[in-house]
C-alpha positions in Angstrom: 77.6 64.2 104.9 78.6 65.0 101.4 80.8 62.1 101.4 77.9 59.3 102.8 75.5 60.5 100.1 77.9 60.8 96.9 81.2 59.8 97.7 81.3 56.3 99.8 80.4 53.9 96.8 83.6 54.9 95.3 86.1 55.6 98.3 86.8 52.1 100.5 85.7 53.1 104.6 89.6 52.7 105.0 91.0 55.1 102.6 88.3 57.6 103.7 90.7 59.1 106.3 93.3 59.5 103.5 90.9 60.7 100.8 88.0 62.8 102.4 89.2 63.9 106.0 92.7 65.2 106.0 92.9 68.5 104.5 97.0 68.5 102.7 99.7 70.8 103.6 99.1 73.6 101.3 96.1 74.0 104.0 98.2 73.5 107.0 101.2 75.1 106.7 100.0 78.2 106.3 97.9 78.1 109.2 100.8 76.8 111.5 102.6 79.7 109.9 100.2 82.7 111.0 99.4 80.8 114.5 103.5 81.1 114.9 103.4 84.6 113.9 100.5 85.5 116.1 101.5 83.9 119.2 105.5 84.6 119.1 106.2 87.7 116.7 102.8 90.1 118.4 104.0 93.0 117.0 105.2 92.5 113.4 101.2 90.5 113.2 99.6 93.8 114.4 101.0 95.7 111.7 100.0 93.1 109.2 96.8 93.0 110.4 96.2 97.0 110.5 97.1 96.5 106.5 95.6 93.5 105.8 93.6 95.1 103.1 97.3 95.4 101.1 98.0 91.4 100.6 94.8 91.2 98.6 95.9 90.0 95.1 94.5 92.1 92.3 94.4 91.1 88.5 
């Protein structure tokens, strides 16, 4: 929606799939990453997940 009311004036409707509606692989890989983990390494995920709280970045 964001795209029809500011962004479609600049953006041609044929480059809208390559400009607005794929996300890039710095989105994707990680998420094919954790889905791989979840669904074929159960166990080393479970312990991640019970120390989640650990991977948060602090400054």
């Amino acid at each position: 929606m964001g795209w029809m009311d500011y962004g479609h004036n600049q953006i041609a409707p044929t480059d809208y799939a390559v400009h607005v509606y794929y996300s890039s692989f710095d989105e994707l890989l990680p998420g094919v990453a954790i889905a791989l983990l979840k669904n074929f390494h159960g166990d080393l995920y479970a312990k991640i997940m019970r120390k989640g709280n650990l991977l948060f970045v602090r400054r």
